[in-house]
C-alpha positions in Angstrom: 30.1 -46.9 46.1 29.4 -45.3 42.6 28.5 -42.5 42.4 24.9 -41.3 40.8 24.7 -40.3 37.0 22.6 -37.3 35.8 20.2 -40.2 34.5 20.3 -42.3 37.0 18.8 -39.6 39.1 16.5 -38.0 36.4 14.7 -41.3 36.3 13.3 -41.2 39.7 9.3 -40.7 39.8 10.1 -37.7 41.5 12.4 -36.1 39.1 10.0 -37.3 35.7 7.4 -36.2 38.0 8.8 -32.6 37.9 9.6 -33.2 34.1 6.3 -33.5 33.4 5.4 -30.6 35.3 8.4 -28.1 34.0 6.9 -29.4 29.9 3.4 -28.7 30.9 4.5 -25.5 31.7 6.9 -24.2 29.1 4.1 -25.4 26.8 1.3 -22.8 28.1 4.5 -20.3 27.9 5.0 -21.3 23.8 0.9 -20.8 23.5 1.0 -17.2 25.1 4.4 -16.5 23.0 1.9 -17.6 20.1 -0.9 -15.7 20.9 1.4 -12.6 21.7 3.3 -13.5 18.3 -0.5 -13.3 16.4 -0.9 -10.0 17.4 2.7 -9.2 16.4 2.4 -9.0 12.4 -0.3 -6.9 10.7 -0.8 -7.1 6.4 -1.1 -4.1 5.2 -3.0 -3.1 2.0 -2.8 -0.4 -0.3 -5.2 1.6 0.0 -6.2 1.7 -3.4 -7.5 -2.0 -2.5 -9.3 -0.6 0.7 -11.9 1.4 -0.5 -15.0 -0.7 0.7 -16.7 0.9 3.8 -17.3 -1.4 6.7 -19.2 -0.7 10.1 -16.4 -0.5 12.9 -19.1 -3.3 15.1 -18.9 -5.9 11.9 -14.8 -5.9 12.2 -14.0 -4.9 15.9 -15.3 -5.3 19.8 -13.9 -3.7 22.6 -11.3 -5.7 24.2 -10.8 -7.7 21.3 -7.1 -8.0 19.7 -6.6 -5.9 16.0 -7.5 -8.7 13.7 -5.9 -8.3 9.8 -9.1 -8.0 8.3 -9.5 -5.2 10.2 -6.6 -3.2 9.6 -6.0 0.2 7.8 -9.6 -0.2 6.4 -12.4 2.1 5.8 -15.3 2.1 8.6 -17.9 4.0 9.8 -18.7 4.3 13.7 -21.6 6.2 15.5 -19.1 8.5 18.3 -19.8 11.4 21.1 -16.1 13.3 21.3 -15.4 13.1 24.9 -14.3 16.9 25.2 -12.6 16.3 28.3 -9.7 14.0 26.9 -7.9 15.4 23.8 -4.3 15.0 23.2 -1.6 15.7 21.0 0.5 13.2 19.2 3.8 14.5 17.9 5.5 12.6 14.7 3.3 12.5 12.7 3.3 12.2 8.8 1.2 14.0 6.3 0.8 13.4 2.3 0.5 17.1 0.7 0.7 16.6 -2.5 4.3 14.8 -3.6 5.7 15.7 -0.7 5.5 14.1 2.9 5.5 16.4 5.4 5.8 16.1 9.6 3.6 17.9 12.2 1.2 16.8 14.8 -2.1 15.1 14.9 -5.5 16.5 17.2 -7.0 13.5 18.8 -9.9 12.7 21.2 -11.2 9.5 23.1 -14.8 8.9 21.9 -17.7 6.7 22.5 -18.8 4.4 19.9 -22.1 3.4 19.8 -22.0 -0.8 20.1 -24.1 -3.2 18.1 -26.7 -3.1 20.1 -27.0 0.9 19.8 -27.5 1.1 24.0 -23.9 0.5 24.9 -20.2 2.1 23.7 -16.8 1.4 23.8 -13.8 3.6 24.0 -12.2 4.8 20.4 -9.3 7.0 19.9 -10.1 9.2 17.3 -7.9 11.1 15.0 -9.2 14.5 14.3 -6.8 16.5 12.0 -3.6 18.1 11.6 -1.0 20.9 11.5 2.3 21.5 11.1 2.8 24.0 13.6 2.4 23.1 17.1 0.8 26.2 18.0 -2.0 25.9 15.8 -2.8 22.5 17.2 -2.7 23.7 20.6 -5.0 26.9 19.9 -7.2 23.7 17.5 -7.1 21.7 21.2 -8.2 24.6 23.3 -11.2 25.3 21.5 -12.2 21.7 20.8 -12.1 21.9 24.5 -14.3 24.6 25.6 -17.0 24.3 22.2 -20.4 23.3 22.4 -20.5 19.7 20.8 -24.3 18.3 20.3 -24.3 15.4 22.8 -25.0 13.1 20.5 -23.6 9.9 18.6 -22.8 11.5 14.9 -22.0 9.1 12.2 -18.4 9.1 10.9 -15.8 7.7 8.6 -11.9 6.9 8.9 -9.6 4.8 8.3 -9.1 1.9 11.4 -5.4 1.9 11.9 -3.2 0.0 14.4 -2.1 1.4 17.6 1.8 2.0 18.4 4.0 1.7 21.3 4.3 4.3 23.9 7.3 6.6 23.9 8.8 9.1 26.7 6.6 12.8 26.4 8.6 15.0 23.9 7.7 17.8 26.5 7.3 17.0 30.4 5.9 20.7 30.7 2.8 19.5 28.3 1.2 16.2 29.7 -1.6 16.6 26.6 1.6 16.6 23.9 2.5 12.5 23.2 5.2 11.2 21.3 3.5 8.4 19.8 -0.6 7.2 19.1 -0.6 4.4 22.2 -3.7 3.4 23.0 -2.1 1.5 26.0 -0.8 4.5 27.3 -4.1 6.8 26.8 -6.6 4.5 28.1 -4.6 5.1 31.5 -5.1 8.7 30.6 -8.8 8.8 29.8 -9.7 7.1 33.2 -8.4 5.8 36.5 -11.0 2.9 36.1 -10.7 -0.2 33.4 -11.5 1.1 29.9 -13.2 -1.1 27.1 -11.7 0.1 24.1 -11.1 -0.7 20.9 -7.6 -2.5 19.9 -7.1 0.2 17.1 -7.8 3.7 16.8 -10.1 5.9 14.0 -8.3 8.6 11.6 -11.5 11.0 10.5 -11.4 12.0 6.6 -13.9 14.2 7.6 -13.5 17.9 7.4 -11.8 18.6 10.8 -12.4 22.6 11.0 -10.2 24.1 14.4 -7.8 25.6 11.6 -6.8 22.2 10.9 -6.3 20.1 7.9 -8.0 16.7 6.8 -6.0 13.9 7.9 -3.9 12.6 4.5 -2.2 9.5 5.4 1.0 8.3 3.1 0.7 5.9 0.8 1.2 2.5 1.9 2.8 -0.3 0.4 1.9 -3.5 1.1 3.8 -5.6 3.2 3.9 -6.5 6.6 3.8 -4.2 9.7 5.4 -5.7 13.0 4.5 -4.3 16.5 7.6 -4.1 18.3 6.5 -5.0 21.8 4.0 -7.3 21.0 7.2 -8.9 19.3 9.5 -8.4 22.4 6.4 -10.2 25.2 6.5 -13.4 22.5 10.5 -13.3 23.4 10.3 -13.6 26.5 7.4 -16.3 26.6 9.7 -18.8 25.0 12.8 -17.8 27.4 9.7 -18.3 30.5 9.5 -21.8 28.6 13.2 -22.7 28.3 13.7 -21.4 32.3 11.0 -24.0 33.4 13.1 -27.1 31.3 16.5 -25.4 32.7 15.0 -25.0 36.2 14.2 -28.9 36.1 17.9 -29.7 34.7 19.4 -27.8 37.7 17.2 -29.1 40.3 18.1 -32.5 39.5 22.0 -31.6 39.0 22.1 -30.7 42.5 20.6 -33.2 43.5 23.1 -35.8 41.3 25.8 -33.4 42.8 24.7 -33.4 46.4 24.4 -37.6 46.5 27.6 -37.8 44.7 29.4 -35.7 47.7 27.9 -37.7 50.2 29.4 -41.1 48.5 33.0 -39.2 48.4 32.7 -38.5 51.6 
């Protein structure tokens, strides 16, 4: 009796049956390696070329991906500091003058007033910065324990995008972060789901606490790549391949199983 080719058993309506099936699904993994591969590369501007002012509600929603036409621009936002969740982010870098300098950046979670000025939505703000550490933290304490007006005050920064969460620098100081994750500090800012924003807010405003006006570098333009977004479109398409490979060994065994049955 011959034994059964690889084709010969691939051609049964229950193996193109499963074909079908193993395609349809490694293409729904190549559209969310797409969509996660959209969300991967960011243009950045100089911002020389970035001066315009837009209102955060005309270029964002909460929940929404970072689109490019959003990024590293000037907007303006209606937000109420939430007093009760301010951080520290360490490496951070500074133009003074010529020089670049490292040091630490104050930030806050915020609500920003929404379109249809009844309801907000979470924004990380950047507040201002210091080299030393201890300043900040002195800066942090008293941002803490100051009486803010509760109200929504307007102000202006530059929307930038968010970064991937690193280890804490210092497991002794939950508030001190190693890197401006806004997937990381929504967790932070509540045990409950979170609308936020997809990037966060650096003030140019006047920051007072001691600290200096946020001066970002000067950016070249280019392309920026977010490094995890980039690593979940990877292993979409290996989800994809898996599905076809799945389907090639299913139907091996099979071809292998029928061809020791024949021997035998």
């Amino acid at each position: 009796m011959t034994k059964p080719t690889f084709f010969s058993v691939a051609r049964r309506p229950k193996w193109i049956f499963g074909l079908l099936i193993a395609l349809a699904s490694a293409a729904v993994f190549a559209l969310l390696g797409q969509w996660q591969l959209d969300r991967t590369f960011t243009v950045v501007e100089p911002a020389a070329q970035n001066e315009q002012v837009f209102v955060l509600n005309q270029v964002a929603t909460p929940g929404a991906a970072l689109t490019i036409e959003a990024a590293n621009v000037l907007v303006s936002a209606n937000i109420m500091l939430d007093q009760s969740n301010v951080y520290i982010v360490s490496n951070r870098l500074q133009q003074s003058g010529d020089e670049i300098v490292s040091g630490y950046w104050l930030i806050a979670n915020s609500g920003a007033l929404l379109a249809d000025n009844d309801t907000t939505g979470s924004l990380t703000v950047a507040i201002g910065f210091s080299e030393s550490l201890e300043s900040i933290e002195a800066a942090r304490e008293e941002l803490q324990s100051s009486m803010l007006p509760q109200a929504f005050l307007e102000s202006t920064g530059r929307y930038l995008q968010t970064e991937a969460p690193v280890e804490l620098p210092d497991e002794s100081k939950p508030y001190l972060l190693g890197s401006l994750s806004l997937a990381q500090l929504v967790n932070l800012y509540s045990s409950e789901k979170v609308e936020s924003f997809a990037g966060f807010l650096a003030l140019d405003a006047e920051p007072g606490l001691g600290l200096d006006p946020i001066s970002l570098p000067v950016q070249k333009q280019g392309t920026t790549i977010n490094w995890l977004t980039l690593f979940y479109a990877g292993e979409w398409v290996l989800f994809g391949v898996f599905a076809v490979f799945l389907w090639w060994r299913l139907v091996q065994v099979q071809r292998l199983r029928e061809s020791t049955k024949t021997t035998a």
